[in-house]
Backbone as numpy.savetxt, mean C-alpha at the origin, in Angstrom:
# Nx Ny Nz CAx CAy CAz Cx Cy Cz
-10.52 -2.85 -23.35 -11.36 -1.66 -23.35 -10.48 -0.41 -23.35
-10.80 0.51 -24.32 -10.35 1.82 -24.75 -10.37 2.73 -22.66
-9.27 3.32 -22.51 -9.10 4.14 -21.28 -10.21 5.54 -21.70
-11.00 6.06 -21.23 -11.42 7.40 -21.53 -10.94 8.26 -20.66
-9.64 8.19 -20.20 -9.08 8.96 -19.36 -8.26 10.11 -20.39
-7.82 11.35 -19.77 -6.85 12.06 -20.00 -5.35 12.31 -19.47
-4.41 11.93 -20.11 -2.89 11.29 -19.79 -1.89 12.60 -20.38
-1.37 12.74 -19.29 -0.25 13.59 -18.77 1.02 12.82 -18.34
2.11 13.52 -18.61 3.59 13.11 -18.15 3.87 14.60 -17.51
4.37 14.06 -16.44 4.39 15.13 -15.69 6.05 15.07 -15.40
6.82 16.35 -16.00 8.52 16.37 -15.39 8.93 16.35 -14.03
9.52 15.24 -14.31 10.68 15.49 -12.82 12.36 16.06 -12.80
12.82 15.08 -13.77 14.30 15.47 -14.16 14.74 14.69 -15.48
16.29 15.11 -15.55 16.49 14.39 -16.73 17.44 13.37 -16.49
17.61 12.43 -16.72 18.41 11.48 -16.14 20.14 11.45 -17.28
21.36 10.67 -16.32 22.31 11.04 -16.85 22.41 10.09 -18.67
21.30 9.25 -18.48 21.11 9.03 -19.95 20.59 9.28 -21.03
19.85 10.84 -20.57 19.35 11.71 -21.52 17.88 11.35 -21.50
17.43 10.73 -20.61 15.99 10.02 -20.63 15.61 10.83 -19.46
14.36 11.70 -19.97 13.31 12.45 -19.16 12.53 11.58 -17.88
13.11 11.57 -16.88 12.03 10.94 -16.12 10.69 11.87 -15.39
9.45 11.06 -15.53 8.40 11.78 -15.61 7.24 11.27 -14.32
6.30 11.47 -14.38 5.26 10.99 -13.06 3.77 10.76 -14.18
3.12 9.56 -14.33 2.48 9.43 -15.27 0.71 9.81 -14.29
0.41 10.80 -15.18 -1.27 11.12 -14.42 -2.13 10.78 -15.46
-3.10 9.80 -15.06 -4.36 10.05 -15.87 -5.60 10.78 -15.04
-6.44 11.42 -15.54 -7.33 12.07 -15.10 -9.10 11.41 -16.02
-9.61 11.43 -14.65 -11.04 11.19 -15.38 -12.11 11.84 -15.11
-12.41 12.36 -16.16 -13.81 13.84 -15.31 -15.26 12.77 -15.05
-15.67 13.43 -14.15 -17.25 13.16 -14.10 -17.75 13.62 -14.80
-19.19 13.40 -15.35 -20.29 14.06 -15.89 -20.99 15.30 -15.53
-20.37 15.00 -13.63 -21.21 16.27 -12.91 -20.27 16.43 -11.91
-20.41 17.76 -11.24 -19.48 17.73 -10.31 -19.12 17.38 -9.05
-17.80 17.38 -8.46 -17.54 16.51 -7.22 -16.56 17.07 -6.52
-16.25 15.94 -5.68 -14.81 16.13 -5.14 -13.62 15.19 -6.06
-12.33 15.36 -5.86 -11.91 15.14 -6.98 -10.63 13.63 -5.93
-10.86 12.65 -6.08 -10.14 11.41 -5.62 -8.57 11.22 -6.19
-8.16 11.11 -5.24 -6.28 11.03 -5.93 -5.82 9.45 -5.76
-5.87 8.57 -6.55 -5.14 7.17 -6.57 -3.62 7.05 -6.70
-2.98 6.62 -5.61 -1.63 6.30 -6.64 -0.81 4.67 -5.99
0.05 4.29 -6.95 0.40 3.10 -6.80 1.85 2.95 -7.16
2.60 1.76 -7.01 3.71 1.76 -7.22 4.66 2.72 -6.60
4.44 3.22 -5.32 5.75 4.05 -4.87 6.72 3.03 -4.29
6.54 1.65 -4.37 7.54 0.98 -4.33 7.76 0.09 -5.42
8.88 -0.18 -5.69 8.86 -0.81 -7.41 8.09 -2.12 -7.46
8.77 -2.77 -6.09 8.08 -4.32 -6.38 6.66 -4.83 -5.57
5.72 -3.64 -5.91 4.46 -3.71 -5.26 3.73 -3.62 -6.73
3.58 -4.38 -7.76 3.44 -4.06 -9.29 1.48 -4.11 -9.44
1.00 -5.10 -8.27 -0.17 -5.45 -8.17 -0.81 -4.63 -8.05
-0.43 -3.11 -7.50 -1.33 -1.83 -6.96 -1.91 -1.25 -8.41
-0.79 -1.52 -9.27 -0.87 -0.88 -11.00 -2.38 -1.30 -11.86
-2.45 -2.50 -11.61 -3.62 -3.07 -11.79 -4.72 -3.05 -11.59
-4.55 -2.65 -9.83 -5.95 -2.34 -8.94 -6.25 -0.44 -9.86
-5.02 0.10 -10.30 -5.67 1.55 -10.47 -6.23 1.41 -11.92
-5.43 0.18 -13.16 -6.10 0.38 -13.95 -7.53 -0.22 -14.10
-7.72 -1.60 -13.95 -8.94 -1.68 -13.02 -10.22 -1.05 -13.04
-10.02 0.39 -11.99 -10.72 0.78 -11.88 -11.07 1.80 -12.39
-9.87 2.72 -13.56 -10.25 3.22 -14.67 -11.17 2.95 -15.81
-11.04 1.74 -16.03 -11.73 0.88 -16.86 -13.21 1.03 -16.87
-13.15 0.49 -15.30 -14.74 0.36 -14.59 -15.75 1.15 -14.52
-14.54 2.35 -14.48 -15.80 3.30 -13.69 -16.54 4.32 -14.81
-17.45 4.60 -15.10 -18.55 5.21 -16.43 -18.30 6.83 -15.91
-17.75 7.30 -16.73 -17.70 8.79 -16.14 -18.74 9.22 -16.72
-19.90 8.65 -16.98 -21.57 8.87 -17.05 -22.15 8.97 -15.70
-21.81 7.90 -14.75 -22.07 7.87 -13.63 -21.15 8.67 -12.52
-20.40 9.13 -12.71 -19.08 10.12 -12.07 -19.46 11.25 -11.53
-19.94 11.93 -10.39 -19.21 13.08 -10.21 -17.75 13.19 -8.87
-17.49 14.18 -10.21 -16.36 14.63 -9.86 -15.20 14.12 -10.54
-13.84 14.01 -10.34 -13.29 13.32 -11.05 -12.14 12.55 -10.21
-11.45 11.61 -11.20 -10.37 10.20 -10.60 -8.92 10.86 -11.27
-8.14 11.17 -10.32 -7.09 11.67 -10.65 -5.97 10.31 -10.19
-5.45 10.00 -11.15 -4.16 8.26 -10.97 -3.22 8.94 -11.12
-2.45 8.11 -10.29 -0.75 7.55 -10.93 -0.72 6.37 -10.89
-0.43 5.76 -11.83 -0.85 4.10 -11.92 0.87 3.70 -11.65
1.83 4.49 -11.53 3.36 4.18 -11.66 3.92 5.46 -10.86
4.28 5.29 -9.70 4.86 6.81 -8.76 6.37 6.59 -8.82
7.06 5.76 -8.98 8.67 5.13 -9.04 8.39 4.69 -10.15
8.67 5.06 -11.47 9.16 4.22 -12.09 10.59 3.25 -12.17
11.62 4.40 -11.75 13.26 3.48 -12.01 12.58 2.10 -10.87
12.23 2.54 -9.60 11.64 1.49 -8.65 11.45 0.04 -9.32
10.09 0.47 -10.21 9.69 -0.55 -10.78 10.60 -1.10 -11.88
10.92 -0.70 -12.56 12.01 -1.27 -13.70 13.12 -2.23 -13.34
13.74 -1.55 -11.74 14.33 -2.38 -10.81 13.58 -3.82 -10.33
12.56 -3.74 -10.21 11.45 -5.19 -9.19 12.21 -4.40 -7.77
12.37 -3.22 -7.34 13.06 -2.81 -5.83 12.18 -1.56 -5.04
12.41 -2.07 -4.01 11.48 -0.90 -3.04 12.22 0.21 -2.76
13.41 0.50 -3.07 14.19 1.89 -3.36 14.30 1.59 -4.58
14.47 3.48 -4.82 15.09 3.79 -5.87 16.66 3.79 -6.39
16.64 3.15 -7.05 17.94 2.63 -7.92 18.99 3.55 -7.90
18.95 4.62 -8.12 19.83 5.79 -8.41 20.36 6.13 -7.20
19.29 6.61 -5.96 20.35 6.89 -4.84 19.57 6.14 -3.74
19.36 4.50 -3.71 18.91 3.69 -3.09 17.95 4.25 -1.47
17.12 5.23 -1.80 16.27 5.36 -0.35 14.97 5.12 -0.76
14.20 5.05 -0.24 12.77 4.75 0.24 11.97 5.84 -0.25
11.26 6.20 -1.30 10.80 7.30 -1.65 9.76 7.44 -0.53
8.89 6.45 -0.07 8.33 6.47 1.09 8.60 7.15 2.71
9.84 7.11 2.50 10.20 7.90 3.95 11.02 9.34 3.35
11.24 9.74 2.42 11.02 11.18 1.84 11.11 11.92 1.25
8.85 12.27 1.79 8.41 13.45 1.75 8.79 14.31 2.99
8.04 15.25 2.39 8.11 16.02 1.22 8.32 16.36 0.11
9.92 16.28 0.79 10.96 16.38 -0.62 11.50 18.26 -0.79
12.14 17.97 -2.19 12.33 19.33 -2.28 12.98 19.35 -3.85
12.89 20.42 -4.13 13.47 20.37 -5.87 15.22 19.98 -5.79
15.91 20.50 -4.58 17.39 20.28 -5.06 17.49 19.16 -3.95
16.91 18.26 -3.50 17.45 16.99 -2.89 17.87 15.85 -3.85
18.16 14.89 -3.05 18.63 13.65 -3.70 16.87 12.96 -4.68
17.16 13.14 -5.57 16.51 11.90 -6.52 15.10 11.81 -6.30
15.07 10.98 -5.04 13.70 10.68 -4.65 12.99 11.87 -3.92
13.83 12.34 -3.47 13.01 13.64 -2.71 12.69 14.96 -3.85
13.41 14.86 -4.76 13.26 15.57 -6.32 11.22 15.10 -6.86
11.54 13.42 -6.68 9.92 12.79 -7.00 8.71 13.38 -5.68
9.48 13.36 -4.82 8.53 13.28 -3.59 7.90 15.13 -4.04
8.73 15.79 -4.11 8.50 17.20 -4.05 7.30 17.87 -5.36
7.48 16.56 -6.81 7.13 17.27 -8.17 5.02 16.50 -7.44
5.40 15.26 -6.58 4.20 14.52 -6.20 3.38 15.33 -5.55
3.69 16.35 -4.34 2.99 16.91 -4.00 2.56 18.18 -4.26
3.27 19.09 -5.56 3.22 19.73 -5.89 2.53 20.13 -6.93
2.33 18.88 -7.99 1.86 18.89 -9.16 0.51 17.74 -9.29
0.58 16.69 -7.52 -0.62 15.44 -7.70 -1.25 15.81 -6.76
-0.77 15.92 -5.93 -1.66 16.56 -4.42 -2.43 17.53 -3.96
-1.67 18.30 -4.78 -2.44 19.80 -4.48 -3.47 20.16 -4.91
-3.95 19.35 -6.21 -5.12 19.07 -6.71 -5.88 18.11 -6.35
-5.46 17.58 -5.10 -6.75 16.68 -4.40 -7.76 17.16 -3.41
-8.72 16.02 -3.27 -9.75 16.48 -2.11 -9.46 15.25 -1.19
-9.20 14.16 -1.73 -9.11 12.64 -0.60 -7.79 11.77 -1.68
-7.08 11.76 -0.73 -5.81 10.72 -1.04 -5.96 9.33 -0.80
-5.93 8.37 -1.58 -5.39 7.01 -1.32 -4.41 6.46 -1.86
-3.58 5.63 -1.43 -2.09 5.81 -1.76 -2.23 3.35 -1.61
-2.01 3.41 -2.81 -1.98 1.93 -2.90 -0.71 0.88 -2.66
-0.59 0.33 -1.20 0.66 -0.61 -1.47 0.13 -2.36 -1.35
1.92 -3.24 -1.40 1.19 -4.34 -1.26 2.26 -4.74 -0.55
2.41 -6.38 0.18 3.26 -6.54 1.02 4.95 -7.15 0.09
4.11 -6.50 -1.50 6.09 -6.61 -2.07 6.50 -8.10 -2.46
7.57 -8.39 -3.09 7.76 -9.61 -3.83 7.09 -10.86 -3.21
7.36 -10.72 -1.80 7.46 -12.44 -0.87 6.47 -12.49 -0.09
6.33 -11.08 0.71 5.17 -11.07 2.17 3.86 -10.67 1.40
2.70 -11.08 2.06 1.63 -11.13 1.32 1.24 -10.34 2.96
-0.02 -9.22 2.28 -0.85 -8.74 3.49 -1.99 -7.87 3.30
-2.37 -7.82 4.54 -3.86 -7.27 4.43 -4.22 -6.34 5.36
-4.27 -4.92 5.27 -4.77 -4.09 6.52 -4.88 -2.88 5.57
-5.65 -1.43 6.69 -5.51 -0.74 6.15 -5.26 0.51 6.93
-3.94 1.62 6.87 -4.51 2.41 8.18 -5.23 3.35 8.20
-5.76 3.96 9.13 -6.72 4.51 9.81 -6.44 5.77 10.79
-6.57 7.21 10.18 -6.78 8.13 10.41 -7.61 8.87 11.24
-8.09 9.78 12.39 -9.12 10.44 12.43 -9.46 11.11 11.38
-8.99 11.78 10.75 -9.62 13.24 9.41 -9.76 11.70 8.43
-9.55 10.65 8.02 -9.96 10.16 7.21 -10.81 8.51 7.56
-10.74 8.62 8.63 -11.70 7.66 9.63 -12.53 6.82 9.09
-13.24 7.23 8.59 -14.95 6.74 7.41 -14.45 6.74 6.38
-13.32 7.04 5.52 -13.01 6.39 4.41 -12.10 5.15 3.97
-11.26 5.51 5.44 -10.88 3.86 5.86 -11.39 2.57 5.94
-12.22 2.93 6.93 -13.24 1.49 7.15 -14.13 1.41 5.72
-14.62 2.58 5.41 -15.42 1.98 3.89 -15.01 1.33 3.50
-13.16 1.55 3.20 -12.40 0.47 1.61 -12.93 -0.72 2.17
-13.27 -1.37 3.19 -13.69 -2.60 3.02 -13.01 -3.72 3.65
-11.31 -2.92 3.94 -10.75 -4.49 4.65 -10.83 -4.64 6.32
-11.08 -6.27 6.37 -11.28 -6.26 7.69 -10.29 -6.06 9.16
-9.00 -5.58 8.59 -8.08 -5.17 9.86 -7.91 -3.56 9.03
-7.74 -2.72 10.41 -7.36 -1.45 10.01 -6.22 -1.21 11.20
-5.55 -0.12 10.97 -4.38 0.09 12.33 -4.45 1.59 12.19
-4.40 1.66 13.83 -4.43 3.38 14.23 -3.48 3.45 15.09
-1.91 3.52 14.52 -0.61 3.66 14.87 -0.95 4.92 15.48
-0.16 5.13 16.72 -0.06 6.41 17.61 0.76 7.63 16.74
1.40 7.34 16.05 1.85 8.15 15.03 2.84 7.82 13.60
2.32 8.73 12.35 2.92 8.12 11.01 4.31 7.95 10.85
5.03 7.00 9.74 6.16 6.67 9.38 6.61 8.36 9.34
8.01 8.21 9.56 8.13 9.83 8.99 8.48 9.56 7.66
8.31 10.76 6.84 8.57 10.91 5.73 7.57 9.99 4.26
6.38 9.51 5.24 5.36 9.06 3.91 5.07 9.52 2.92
4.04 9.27 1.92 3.35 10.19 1.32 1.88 10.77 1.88
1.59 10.36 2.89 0.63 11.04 3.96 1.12 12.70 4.47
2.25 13.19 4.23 3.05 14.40 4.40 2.10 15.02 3.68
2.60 15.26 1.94 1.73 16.65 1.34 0.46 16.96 1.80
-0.14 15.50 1.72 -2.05 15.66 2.12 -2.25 15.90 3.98
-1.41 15.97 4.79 -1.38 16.48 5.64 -0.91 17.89 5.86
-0.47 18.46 4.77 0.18 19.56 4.90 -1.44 20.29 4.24
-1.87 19.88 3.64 -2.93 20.23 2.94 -4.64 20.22 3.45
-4.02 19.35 4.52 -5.58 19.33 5.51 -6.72 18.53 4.63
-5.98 17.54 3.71 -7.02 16.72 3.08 -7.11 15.23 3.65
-8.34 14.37 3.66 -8.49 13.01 4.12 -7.46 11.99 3.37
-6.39 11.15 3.58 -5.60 10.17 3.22 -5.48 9.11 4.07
-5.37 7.96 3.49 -5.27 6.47 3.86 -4.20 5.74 3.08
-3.46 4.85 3.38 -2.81 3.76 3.10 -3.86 2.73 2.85
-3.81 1.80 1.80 -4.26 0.38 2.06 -3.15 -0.66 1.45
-2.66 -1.48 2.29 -2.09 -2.69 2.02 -2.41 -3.49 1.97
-2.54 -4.16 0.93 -3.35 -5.34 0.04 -2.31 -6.37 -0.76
-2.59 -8.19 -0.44 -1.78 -8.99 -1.46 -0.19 -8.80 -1.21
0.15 -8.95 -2.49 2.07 -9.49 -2.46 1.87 -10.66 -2.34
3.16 -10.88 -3.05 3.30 -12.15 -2.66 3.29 -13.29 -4.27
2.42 -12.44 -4.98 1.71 -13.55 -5.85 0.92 -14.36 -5.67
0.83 -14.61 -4.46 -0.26 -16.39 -4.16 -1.61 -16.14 -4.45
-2.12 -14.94 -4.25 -3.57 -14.42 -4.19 -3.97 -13.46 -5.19
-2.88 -12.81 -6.01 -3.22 -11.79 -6.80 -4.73 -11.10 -7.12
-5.24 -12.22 -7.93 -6.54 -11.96 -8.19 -7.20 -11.50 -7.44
-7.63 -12.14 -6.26 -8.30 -11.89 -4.71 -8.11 -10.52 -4.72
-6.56 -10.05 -4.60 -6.48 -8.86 -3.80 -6.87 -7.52 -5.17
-6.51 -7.93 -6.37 -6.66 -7.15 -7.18 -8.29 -6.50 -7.40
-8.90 -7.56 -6.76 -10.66 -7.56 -7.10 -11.15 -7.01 -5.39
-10.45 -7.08 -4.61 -10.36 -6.12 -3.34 -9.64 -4.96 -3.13
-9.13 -4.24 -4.04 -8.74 -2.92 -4.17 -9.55 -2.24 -5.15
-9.64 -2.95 -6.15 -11.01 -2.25 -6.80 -12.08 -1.89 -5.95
-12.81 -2.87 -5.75 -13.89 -2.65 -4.38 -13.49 -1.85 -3.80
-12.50 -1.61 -2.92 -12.38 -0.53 -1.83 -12.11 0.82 -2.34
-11.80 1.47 -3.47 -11.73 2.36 -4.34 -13.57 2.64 -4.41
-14.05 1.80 -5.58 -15.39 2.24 -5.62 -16.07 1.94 -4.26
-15.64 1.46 -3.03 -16.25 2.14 -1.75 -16.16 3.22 -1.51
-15.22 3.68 -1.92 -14.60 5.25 -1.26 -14.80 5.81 -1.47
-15.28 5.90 -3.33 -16.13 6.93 -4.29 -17.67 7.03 -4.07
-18.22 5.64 -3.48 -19.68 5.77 -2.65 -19.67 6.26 -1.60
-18.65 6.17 -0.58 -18.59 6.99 0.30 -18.93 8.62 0.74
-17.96 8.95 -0.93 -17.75 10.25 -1.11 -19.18 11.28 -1.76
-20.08 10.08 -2.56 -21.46 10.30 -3.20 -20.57 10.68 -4.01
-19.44 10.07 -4.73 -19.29 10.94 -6.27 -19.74 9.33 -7.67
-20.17 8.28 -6.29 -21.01 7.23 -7.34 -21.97 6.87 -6.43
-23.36 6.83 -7.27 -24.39 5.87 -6.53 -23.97 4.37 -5.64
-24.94 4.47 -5.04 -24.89 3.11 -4.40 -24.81 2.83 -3.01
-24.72 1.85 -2.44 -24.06 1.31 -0.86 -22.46 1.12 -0.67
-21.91 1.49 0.21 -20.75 1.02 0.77 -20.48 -0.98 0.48
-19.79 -1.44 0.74 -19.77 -3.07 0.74 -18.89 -3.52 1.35
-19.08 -3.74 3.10 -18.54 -4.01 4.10 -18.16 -4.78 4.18
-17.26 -6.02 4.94 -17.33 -7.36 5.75 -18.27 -7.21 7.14
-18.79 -8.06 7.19 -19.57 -8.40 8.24 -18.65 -7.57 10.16
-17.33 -8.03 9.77 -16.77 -7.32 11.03 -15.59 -6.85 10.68
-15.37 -5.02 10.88 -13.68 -4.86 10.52 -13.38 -4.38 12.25
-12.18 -4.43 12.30 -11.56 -4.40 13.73 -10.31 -3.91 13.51
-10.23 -2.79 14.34 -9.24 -2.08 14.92 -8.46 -2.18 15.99
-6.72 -2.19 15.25 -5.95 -2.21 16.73 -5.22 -1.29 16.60
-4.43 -1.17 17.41 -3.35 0.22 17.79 -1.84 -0.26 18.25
-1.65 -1.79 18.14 -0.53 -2.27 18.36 0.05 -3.40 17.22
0.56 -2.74 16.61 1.23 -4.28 15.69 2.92 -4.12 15.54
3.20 -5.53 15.76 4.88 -5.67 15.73 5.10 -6.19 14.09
6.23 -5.53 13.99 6.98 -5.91 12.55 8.11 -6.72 12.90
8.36 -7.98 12.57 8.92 -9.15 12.66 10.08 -9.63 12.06
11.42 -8.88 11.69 12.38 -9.11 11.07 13.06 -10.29 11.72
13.63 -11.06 10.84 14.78 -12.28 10.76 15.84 -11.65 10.88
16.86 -12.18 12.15 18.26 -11.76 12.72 19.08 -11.94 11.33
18.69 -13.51 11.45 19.62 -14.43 10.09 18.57 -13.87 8.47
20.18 -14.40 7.54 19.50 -14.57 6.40 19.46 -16.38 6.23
18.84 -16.96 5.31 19.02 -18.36 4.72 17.53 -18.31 4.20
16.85 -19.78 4.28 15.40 -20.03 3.76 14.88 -19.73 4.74
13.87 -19.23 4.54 12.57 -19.30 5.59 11.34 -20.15 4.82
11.41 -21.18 6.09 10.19 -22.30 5.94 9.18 -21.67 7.02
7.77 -21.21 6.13 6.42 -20.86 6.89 6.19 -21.90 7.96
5.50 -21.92 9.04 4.59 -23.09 9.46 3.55 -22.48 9.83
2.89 -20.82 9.38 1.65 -20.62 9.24 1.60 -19.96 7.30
0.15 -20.72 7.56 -0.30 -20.35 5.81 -0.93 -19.54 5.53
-1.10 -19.12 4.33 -1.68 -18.05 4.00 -3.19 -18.11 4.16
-3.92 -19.07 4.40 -5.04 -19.10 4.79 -5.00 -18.48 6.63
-4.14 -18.59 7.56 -4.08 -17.74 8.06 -4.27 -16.23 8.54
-3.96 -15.77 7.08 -3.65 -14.49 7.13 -5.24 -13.86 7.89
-5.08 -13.16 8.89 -5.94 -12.54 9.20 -6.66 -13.19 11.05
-6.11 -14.18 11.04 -6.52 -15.27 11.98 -5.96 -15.04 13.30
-6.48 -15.42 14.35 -5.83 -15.30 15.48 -4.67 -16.51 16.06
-3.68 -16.39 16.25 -2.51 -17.16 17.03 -2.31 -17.22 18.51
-1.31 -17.99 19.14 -1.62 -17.57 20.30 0.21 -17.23 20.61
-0.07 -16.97 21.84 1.43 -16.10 22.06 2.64 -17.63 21.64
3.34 -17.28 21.41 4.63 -18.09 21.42 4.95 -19.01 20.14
3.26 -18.63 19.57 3.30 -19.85 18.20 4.32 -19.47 17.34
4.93 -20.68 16.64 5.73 -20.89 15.61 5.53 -20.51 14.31
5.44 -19.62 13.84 5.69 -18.80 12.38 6.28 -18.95 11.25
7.51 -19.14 11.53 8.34 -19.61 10.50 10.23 -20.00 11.40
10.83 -20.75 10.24 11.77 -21.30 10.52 13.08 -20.57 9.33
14.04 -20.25 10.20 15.23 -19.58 8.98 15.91 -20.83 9.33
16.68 -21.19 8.35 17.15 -22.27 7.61 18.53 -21.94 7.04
20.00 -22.44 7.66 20.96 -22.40 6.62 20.81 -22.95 5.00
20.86 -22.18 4.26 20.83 -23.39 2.71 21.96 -23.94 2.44
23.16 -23.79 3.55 24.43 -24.03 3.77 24.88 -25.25 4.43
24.40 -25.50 5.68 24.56 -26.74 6.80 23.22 -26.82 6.87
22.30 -26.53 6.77 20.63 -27.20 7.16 20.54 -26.65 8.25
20.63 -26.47 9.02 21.13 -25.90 10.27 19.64 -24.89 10.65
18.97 -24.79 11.71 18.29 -23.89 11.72 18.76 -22.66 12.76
18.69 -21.71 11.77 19.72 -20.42 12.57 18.48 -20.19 13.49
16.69 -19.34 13.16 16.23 -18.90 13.66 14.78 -19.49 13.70
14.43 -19.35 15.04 12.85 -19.71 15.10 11.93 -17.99 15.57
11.17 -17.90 14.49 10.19 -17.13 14.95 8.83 -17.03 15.25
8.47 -16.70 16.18 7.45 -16.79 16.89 6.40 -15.79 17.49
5.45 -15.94 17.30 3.91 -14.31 18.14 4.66 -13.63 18.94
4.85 -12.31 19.07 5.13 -12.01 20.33 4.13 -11.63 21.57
2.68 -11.51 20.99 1.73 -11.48 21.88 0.57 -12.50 22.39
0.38 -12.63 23.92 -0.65 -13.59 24.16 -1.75 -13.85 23.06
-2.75 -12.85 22.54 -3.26 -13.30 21.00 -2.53 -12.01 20.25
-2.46 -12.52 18.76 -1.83 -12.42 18.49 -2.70 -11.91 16.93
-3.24 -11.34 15.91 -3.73 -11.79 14.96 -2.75 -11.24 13.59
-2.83 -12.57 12.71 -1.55 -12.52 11.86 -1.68 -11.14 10.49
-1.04 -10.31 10.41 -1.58 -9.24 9.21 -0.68 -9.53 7.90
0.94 -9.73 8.31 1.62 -10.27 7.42 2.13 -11.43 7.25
2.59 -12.08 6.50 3.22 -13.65 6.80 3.79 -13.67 4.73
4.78 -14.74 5.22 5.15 -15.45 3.35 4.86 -16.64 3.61
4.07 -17.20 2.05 2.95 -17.64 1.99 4.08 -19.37 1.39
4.83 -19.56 1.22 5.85 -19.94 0.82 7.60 -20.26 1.49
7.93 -21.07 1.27 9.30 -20.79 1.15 10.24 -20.39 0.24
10.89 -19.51 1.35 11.60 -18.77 0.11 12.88 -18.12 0.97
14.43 -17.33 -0.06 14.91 -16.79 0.58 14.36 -15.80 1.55
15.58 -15.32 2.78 15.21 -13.94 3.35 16.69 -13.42 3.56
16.60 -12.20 3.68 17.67 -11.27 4.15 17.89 -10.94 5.66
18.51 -10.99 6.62 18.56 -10.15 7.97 17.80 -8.59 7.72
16.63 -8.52 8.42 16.12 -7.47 8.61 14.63 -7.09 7.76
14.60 -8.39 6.32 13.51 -8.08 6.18 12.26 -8.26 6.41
11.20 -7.89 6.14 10.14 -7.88 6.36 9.19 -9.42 6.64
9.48 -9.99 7.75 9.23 -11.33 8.30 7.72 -11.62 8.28
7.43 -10.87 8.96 5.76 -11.01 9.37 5.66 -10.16 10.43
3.90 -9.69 10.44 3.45 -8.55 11.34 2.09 -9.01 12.27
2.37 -9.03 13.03 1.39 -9.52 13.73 0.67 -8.44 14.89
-0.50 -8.38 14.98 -1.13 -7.49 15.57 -1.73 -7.82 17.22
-1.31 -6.75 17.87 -1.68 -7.20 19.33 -3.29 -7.31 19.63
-3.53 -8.39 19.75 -5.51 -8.83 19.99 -5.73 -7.84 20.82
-5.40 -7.50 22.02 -5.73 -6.94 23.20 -5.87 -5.41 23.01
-5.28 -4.91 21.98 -5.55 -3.61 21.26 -6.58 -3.21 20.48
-7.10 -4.74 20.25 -8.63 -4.67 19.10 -9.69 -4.00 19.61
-10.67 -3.04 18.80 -11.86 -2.88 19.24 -12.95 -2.66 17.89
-14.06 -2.80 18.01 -14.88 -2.74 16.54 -14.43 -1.26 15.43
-14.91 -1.54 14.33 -14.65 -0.43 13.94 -15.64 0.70 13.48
């Protein structure tokens, strides 16, 4: 199906190979007017699944039935993505940790600065699409006061209301701006793609029912639940990590001390590390769904403190 969107390349710099790097916007008007929704995806390279969920829902949505309009970046890193890497290639940081940015910083803060300057500032409600990245597969979404009710709309059933943001997100400009923004982390992994691709859509056109810039009802789960405590679970060692919870898991309650996964010399067999819940319950948000390598320090599994839960 033909895009009826309107597509912009938006400058950032020029790279030392004479290749313009740019910030790709499509824009989609309503029929009538609105508030105007900001999508973006890929600010980490190897989160490729978010790309999908935005085209997706370009596709989908009838700007007959529209008000207002859908402002994308279906690609926020490109070198990122070209890499399969969650930094940027050129001067290896986290475009994620920073914003702002500024026109004469390093690289990414060059992107961070043209993002809020030239994508943001023309918003009314930010959603910013990630996923849990090559290996970890996951599911949550966080949760704001100023954006509270557009959180829980997207639809997934864990949300987190961290006592305070990563520094240097892309939650910065739209906070500088006094507009509603959310994270949703959805999938990775590969094992589920589809699933999660057809649950970011949904939570998009929740958000746009939310907003009344489309007819209709919201489309809940029966129960979403909020906590305010979750641990991020890095491996001391590198080698294999063998799961002993599955991805049918994901989302489930554990109990303190359970066994998670196993790091593995691929050298002597040897098991360097056992990891395990760190809380009496425990409910699982991230996990790899698989065995597979790991690195010291990365992203193991996240597990959320039960005792922090309350409805949402």
């Amino acid at each position: 199906m033909t895009l009826r969107t309107e597509y912009e390349q938006v400058p950032v710099a020029t790279l030392a190979s004479g290749r313009e790097l740019f910030i790709p916007l499509h824009r989609l008007r309503g029929s009538r007017p609105g508030p105007t929704l900001g999508v973006s995806a890929v600010v980490h390279g190897d989160e490729p699944l978010t790309n999908e969920v935005v085209r997706q829902v370009l596709i989908r949505v009838d700007p007959a039935q529209l008000r207002g309009t859908i402002l994308a970046v279906p690609i926020v890193n490109s070198l990122a993505f070209e890499a399969l890497t969650r930094h940027t290639p050129i001067d290896q940081l986290d475009l994620n940790r920073n914003f702002p940015g500024g026109p004469g910083g390093w690289l990414s803060e060059q992107i961070a600065h043209v993002l809020g300057t030239r994508f943001v500032s023309q918003l009314d409600v930010h959603v910013d699409l990630h996923t849990g990245g090559i290996f970890p597969t996951v599911d949550y979404v966080y949760v704001w006061e100023r954006s509270r009710e557009l959180s829980v709309a997207f639809g997934s059933r864990y949300l987190f209301s961290p006592s305070q943001p990563y520094p240097g997100t892309f939650s910065i400009p739209a906070a500088h701006k006094g507009i509603p923004f959310f994270t949703a982390e959805l999938g990775g992994g590969s094992f589920l793609d589809a699933h999660y691709i057809e649950h970011g859509v949904r939570g998009i056109f929740n958000v746009m029912r939310q907003l009344k810039m489309l007819d209709g009802d919201v489309v809940r789960p029966p129960q979403q639940t909020i906590v305010t405590e979750m641990a991020v679970i890095r491996p001391r060692f590198g080698g294999v990590l063998y799961p002993e919870i599955t991805l049918d898991r994901l989302g489930a309650e554990v109990p303190g001390g359970t066994l998670l996964g196993r790091v593995v010399s691929p050298y002597t067999f040897d098991t360097l590390e056992e990891i395990r819940s760190p809380f009496e319950r425990g409910i699982m948000i991230l996990l790899r769904g698989g065995i597979m390598r790991v690195n010291p320090g990365d992203y193991g599994y996240m597990v959320a403190n039960a005792a922090t839960a309350r409805p949402a």
